[in-house]
N, C-alpha and C positions, 0 to 999 in steps of 0.2 A: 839658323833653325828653319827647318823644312817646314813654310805653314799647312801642310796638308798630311802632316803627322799629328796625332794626338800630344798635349801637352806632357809632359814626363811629372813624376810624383813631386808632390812641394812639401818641406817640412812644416809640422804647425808652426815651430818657434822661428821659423824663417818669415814666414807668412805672419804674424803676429807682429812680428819687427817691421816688415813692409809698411802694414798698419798705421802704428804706431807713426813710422816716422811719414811718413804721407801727411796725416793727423797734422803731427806737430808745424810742417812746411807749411801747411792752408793756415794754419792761425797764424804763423809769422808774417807770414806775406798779407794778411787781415789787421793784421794791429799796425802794419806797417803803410797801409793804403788809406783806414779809416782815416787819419788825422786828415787828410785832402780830397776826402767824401763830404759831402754837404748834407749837415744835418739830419734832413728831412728823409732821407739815404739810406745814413745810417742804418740802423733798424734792421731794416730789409734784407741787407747784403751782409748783418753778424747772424739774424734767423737763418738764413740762407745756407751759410757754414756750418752753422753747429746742425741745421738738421740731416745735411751730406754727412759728414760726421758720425751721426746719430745714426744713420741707417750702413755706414762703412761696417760699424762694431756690433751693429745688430746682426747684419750678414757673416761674423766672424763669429758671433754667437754660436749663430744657429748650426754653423761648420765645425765647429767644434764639439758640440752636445753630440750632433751624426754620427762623427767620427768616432764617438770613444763610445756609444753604447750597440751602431752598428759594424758588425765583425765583414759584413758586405764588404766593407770597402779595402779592408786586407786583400780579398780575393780578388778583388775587380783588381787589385795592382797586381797581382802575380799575376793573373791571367795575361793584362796589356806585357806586360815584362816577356812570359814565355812566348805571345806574339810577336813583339818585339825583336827575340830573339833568334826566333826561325825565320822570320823575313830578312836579318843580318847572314844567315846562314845558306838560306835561297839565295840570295846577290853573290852573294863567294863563288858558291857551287856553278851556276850560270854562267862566273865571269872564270871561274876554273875549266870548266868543259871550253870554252869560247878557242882560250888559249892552248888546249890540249890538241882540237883537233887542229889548230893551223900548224902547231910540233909536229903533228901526225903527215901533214901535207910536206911538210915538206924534210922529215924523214923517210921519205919515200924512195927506193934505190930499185934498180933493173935485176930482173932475176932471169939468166937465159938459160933453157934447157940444153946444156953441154951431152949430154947421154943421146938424144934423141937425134942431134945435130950430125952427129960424128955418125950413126950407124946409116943416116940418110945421106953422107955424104962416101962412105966409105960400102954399104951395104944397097943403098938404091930404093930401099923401102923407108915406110911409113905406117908401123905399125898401128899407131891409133888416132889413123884418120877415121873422124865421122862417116857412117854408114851412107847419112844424107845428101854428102858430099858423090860418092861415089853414084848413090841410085841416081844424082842430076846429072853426071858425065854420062853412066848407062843407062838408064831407062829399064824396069827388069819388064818383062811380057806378062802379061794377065793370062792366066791358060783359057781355051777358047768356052764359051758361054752358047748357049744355044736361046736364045732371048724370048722365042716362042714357048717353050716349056715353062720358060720360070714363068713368064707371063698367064701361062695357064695354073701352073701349080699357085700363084697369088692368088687369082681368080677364086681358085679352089679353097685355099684356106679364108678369101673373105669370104664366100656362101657361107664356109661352116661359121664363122664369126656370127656370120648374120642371124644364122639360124638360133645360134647362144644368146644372142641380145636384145634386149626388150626392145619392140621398134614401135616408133609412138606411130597414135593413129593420125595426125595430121600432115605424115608423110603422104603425097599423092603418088608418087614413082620413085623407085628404088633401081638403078641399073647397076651391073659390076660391070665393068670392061677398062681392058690394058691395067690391070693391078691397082684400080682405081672403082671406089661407090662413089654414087653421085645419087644423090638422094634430097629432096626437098618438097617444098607446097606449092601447088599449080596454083601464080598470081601471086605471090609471097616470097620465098626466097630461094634457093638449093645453096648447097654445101657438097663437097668432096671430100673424100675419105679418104682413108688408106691404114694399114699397120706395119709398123717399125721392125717385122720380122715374119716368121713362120713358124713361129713357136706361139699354145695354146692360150700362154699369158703376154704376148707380147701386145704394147699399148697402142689404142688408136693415135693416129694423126691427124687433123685438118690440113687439108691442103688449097683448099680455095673457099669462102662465102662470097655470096651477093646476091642479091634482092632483084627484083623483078623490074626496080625505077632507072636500074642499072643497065640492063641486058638489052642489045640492039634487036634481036631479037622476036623479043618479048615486046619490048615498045612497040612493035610494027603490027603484033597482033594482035596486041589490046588497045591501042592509042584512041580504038574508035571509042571505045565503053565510055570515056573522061572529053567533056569541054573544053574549046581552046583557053579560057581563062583557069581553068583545073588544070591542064597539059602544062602550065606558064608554073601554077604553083607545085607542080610534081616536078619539077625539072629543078626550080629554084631551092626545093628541100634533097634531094638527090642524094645518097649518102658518097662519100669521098672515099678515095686510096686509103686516107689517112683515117677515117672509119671503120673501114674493111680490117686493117689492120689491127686496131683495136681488136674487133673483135674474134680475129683469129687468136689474138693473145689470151683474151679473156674464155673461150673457149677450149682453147688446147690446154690451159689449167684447169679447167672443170674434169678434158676428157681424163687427165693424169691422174684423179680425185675418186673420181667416181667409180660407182658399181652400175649403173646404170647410163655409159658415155651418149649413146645417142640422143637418147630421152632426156639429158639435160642440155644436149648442144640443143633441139630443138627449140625448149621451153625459151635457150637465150634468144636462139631468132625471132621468135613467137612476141617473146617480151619487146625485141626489137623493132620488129613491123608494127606489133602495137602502138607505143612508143612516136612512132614516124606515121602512124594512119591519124594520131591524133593530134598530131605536129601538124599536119599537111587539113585537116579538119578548121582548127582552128585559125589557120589563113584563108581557107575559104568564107569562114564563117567573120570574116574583121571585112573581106570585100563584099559581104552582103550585106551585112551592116552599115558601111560607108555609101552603099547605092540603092538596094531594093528594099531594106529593112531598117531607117534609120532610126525609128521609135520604137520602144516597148520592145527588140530583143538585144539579148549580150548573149557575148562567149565568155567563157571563163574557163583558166586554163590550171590547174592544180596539182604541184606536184605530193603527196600525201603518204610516208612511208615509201620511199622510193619507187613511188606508182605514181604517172599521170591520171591526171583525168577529166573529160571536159564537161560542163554543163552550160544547155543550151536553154537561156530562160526565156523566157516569154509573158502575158500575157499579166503584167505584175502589175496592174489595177483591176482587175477583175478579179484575185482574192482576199481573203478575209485573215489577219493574223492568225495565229494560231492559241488562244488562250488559256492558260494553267490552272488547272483544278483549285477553286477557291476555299473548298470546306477542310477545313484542320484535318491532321491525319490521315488524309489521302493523297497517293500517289498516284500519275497516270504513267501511262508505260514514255511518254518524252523525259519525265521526271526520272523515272527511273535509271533509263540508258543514260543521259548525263552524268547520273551520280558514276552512275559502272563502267562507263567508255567515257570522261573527259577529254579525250584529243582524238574523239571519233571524227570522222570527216561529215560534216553538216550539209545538210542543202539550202537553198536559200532560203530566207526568212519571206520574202514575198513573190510570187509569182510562179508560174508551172514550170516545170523542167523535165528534161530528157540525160541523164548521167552518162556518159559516153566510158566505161573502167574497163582496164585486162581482165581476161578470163581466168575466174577462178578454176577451173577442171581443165583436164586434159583428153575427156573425151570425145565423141563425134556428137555429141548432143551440144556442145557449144559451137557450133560450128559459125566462123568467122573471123576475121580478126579481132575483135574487142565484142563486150557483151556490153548489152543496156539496160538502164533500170528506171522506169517513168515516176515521177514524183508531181502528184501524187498517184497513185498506183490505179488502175481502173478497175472500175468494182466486178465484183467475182460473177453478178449475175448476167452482167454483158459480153464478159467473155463466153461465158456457158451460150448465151444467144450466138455470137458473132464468133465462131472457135478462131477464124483467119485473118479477123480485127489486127491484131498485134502484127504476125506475121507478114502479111501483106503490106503495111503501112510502114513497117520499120524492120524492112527486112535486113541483115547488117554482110557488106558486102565479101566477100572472098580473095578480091582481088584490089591489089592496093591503087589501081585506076580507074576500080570503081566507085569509088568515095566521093560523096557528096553530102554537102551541109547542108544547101538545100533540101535533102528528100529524107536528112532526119528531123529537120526542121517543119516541114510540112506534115510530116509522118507522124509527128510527137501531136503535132497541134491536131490532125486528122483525129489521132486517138482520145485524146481529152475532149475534142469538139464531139464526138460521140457518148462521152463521158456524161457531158453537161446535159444531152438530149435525153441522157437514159434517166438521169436522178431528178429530171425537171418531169418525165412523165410519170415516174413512181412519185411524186408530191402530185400529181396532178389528176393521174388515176386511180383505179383501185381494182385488185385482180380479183377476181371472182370464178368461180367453177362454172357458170353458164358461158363464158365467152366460147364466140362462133366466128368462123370466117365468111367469108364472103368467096364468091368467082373469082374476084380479083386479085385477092390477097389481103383484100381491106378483116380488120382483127374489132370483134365487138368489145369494148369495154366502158364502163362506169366511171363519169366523172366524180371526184370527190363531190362537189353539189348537186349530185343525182341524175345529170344527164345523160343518157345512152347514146355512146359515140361512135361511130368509125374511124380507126387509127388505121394513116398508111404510111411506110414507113419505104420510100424510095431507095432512101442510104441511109446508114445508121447519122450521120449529122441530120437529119430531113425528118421531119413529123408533120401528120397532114390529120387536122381531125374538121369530123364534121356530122352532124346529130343524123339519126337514124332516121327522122321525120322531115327530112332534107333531102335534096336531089342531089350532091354529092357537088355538084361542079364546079364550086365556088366554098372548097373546102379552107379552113385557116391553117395555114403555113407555117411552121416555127423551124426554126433554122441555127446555127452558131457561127458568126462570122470570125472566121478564122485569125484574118489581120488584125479585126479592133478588139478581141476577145469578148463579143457581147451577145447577148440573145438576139434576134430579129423576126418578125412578126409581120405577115402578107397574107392578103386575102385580094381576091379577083373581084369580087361582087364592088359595083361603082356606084358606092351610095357614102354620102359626105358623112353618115353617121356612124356606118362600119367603119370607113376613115379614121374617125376620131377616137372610134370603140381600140382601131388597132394600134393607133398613136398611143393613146394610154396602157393601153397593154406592153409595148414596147418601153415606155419610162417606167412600168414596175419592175419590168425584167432589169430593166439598166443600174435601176437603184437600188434596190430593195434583195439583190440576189448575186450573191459573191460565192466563191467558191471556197469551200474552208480547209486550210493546210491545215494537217495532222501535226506539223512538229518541224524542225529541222534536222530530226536523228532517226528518223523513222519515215520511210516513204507512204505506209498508210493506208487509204481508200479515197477515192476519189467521192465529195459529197460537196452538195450544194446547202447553203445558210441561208434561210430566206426571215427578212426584219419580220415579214406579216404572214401566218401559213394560211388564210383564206383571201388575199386581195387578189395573187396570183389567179387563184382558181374561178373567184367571182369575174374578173375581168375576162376571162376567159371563155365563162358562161356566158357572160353577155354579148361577144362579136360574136359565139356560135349562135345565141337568138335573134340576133339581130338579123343574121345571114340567113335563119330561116323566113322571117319575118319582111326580109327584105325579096326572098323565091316568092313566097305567097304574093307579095305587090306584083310582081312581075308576071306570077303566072295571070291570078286574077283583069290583070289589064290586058293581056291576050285571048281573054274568054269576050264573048258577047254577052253586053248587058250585063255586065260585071264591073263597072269604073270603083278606082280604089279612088277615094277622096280623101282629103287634109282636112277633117271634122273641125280639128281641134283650133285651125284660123279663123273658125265662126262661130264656134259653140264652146270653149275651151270652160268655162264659167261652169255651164250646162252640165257638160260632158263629167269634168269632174266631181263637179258634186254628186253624178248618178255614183262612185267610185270605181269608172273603168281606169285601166292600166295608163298608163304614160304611152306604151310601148305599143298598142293594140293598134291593129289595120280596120282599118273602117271601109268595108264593101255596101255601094248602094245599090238596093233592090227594090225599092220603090220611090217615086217624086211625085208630090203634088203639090197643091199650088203654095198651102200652108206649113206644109205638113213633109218630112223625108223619115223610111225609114232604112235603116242600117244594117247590115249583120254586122257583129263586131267579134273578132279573132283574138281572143287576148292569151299568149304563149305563158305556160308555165305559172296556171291561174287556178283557184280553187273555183270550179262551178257550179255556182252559187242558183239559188231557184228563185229567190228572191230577192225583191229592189234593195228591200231593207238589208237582208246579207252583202248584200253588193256593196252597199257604201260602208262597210265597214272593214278594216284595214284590211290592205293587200296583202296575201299568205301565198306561201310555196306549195304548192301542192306536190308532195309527197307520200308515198303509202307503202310498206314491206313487200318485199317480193320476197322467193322461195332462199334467198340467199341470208336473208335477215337485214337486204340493206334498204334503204331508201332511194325512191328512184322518182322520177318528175311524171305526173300524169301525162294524157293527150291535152289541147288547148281548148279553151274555156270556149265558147259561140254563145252569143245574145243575138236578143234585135233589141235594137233602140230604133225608138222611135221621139222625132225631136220635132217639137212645132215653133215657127217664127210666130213668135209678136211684138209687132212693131212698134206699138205705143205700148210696150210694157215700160214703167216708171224705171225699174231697175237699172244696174248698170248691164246688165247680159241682155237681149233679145230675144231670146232663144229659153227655151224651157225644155224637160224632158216626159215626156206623157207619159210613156212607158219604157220598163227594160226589163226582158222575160229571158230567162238563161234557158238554151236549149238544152235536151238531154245530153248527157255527158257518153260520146262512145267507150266503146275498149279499145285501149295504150295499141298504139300506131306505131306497126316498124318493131313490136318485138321478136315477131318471127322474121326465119331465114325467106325472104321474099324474091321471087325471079325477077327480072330485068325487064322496066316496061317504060312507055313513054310517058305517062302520068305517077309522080310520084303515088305515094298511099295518102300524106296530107295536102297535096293539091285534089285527090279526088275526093278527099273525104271532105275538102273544100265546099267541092260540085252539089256533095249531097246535103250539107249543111244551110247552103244558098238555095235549094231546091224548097227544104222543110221553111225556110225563113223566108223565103216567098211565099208561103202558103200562110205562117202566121201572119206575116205582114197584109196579107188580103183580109184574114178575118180581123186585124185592127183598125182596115180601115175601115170594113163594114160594120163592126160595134161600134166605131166613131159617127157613122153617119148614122144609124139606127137607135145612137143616144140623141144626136141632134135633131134629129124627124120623127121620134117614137112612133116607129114601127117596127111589125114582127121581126123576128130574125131566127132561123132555125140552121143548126149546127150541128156539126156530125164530130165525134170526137178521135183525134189521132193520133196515134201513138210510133216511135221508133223502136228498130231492136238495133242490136251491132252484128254485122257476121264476125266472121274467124279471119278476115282479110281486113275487118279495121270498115268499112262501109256500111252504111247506114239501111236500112229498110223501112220504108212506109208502109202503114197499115191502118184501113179505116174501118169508123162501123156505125152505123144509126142508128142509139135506139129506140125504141117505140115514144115515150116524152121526151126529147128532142127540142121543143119548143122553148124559146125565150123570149119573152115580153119584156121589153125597158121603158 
């Protein structure tokens, strides 16, 4: 019995008897072994039998009940039978052919053509020799050709071919000659033509491709455009015979196909150099990686729908995830295209990219080998300012040895680093209908805290602001470093406090301001997420006062009789309690022996007329202008006047006798002002020190006319502002004048 045949039918009552007599052996051979089993044994090895037993006849049970109320199993045997059958019937028939055809072989017998023989030996001929035979003994003549005519009349029917066929626009030069077009993209690839006849339907040919990596040529005349280590990787992706080949196959099927032969042969080359620009990309960009770039960027290379495509990421700690609309029932447009495009091709989840994809269109407005798509996209109003932003920075080249990863790599970041400059000044300024320019090109605008600034703006990465009541030279600097993706922040002025002002300004930018991806199915708009929307801007206020505050020290210690002094190391007790600024300059204009008094400068202060107003909490002085917004007054001017006493019990030494808030002029630096050597608030300084030497004279003389009671006669004086921001004195005596103390 073949064990790899199915078992054949068994009858029940065959099968029944099997049973049965199996049964009856195991208890013979049990009653016959118990007697010289030991006792304890026993037991165990008669349970043992009768439950084999018990489960033998329960399994027969169960085959029987099947079989007589399922009609299944009738069939299940005819079917294995007529199986059976035919497989017995296959073996015959196999082993019948096997033996037929060796009968065949060797009933095989000689058949000579007797007719043919006799007339060739009696006649001399051979009527039906092959034709093929005879043309190889004679050779028949071609009748003569005139090779110059045909060569013209080809000519002549591919012009009119050409003229019938849609010819794409990415051909550069189209030539016919010797019955041959040659037609391709300068820096790309050509192709050769031809047609299979001279009739109106007859089909095109390809007769040769190759690409521009290929051609001796062409290398010799572009070789300069591409780096010896680009030259290294153009050579190492090179396409092959075995290439070329391909795709003349795959070509000359299209042309056989089509109603439009050229315009598809094209589109293959087109898709081909693509293909190979981003092949030849993506090796540049794995050696810049391994050497100039070894942090924070990758290539990635994807193929998506039978399209490559690379993205070039970048700067993936400086953004911000992208987060999903929380409130019930609302969808955002990322939501959306997921549900609608699930195997849409994504960009990455964190950091900027540049998409490197084939060109969708076939016209001259995509001009290049591949098109690109920046993620996240730069905002609309930058490009309006900068039309040549994009262009310039990420121009995509024409010629496939002009391909560099580098300079889409630097181009991407150029463009987004302008990005970050643009969305950090709209949080930072505010545009208003009175903005004016300057000679220079410096732009007035409004800081959100109400300072009036000059914004210059070098290169779209470069921003240079610096207050209108300021001499400009030591403007603050803000920047986007390219490599570490972060904001950066410089100012000139050498004072440890700007220092620290720009230091802190720098760790808000660092921390506190990411850039927020739209999504990964949507490239979006390029915007910045800031943790705090006023820290940036205060901090920023404050190095621009600083910086003025820190011109006034400098100018003032270049004036005579003008020393800026450190009040606040001898008098700090004093000082604060009258409620001067933290921030204020303290010019000395007078000394004596007890006694100094002060003018005090305090920037971006409410000027107050009285001691009592004074010490009570420091406010911004703010007031509407014609736009509706808020904008920072001119700076506050006192005298202080501070007397040492030495056996004073206190802990301070120092006291404050007096503090008289000078009149307040009119706002410094809102008009268009010419170009001069004294800023407006270093001269409105001059006149400020001027009036505060003159109060300072009459405080010291009530001082000494309270302590020696005598006359004192006083003339009373008053200031106006002109239209330039400078001050004017004006006196007058009138007839009672006198004061007795």
């Amino acid at each position: 019995m073949n064990p790899l045949l199915p078992p054949g039918p068994a009858d029940l009552k065959e099968l029944t008897s099997r049973c049965i007599d199996r049964s009856y052996d195991s208890l013979y051979n049990l009653t016959t072994s118990l007697p010289n089993t030991a006792s304890e044994e026993r037991r165990g090895v008669a349970l043992k039998q009768l439950q084999d037993t018990h489960a033998v006849f329960k399994k027969l049970l169960v085959l029987t009940r099947w079989s007589v109320q399922s009609p299944l199993a009738d069939k299940c045997a005819e079917l294995l039978q007529e199986a059976q059958t035919f497989q017995d019937q296959a073996n015959e028939t196999n082993d019948r052919l096997y033996f037929l055809h060796r009968d065949l072989d060797r009933a095989k017998e000689r058949q000579y053509d007797l007719t043919t023989a006799i007339d060739v030996l009696y006649g001399g001929t051979y009527t039906r020799l092959p034709r093929v035979i005879n043309y190889a003994m004679h050779p028949r003549e071609f009748p003569p050709v005139d090779e110059e005519a045909s060569i013209a009349e080809l000519d002549a029917v591919l012009r009119f071919r050409l003229i019938e066929e849609t010819i794409p626009d990415k051909f550069t030069h189209i030539d016919v000659h010797e019955g041959f077009v040659t037609a391709g993209a300068s820096g790309e690839f050509e192709m050769v033509f031809t047609v299979d006849g001279t009739k109106p339907d007859s089909l095109w040919l390809v007769a040769s491709v190759q690409t521009v990596l290929t051609d001796p040529v062409a290398q010799a005349t572009f070789k300069h455009l591409a780096s010896t280590s680009s030259l290294r990787i153009i050579q190492s992706n090179a396409p092959t015979d075995v290439h070329y080949m391909q795709l003349k196959i795959l070509i000359q099927k299209r042309l056989n196909q089509s109603a439009t032969p050229l315009l598809d042969a094209c589109n293959i080359m087109s898709d081909f150099c693509c293909s190979l620009a981003l092949r030849i990309l993506h090796a540049q960009g794995q050696l810049l990686v391994d050497t100039r770039w070894p942090h924070g960027v990758s290539f990635l290379h994807q193929d998506h729908n039978d399209a490559a495509t690379l993205d070039i990421v970048y700067w993936t700690d400086a953004t911000a995830p992208y987060v999903a609309a929380s409130t019930p029932g609302t969808f955002s447009l990322e939501e959306m295209r997921n549900r609608m495009h699930p195997d849409a091709l994504r960009y990455p989840a964190a950091g900027c990219c540049v998409r490197l994809q084939p060109n969708t269109t076939n016209d001259k407005t995509a001009a290049g080998l591949f098109s690109l798509q920046l993620f996240p996209a730069p905002p609309s109003m930058l490009l309006q300012r900068y039309p040549a932003l994009v262009p310039e920075a990420l121009a995509v080249p024409t010629n496939l040895y002009g391909l560099s990863a580098d300079h889409f790599l630097l181009g991407a970041m150029d463009v987004h680093a302008a990005s970050a400059l643009f969305c950090l000044e709209q949080h930072l300024l505010v545009q208003t209908n009175t903005d004016q320019d300057y000679d220079d090109g410096a732009e007035l605008r409004w800081l959100t805290t109400g300072e009036r600034v000059r914004v210059t703006r070098s290169s779209p990465r470069n921003m240079r602001l610096a207050r209108v009541d300021s001499s400009g030279r030591a403007p603050l600097e803000v920047s986007w470093d390219m490599r570490t993706g972060r904001f950066g922040a410089f100012c000139l002025a050498q004072a440890s406090s700007i220092a620290a002002a720009v230091a802190h300004l720098e760790t808000l930018l660092h921390t506190t301001v990411k850039v927020q991806l739209p999504g990964v199915t949507v490239a979006g708009e390029f915007a910045l997420v800031f943790a705090s929307n006023d820290d940036v801007a205060a901090a920023v206020a404050a190095v621009l006062r600083l910086v003025v505050a820190f011109e006034l020290e400098a100018f003032a210690s270049g004036c005579a009789n003008l020393p800026v002094v450190r009040v606040r190391d001898r008098h700090a007790a004093a000082v604060d309690a009258a409620g001067v600024a933290s921030d204020a300059v303290f010019v000395e204009l007078v000394r004596g022996k007890d006694a100094t008094v002060y003018l005090v400068v305090e920037l971006d202060t409410v000027a107050d007329t009285t001691l009592d107003k004074a010490r009570k909490r420091r406010r911004r002085c703010r007031r509407r202008d014609s736009d509706g917004l808020f904008s920072l007054g001119p700076p506050a001017f006192s005298i202080l006047h501070v007397v040492d006493e030495p056996h004073r019990p206190s802990a301070s030494s120092s006291s404050v006798r007096c503090l008289e808030r000078l009149p307040t002029p009119g706002y410094v630096g809102t008009k268009k002002r010419k170009r001069r050597d004294v800023p407006s608030l270093s001269a409105l300084l001059l006149d400020m020190a001027a009036v505060g030497r003159q109060r300072a004279q009459w405080h010291l003389l009530d001082a000494f006319a309270t302590k020696y009671n005598v006359l004192l006669t006083t003339t009373s004086t008053w200031s106006t502002t002109t239209d330039d921001g400078s001050v004017e004195l004006a006196s007058s005596t009138p007839s009672t004048s006198s004061l007795w103390t």
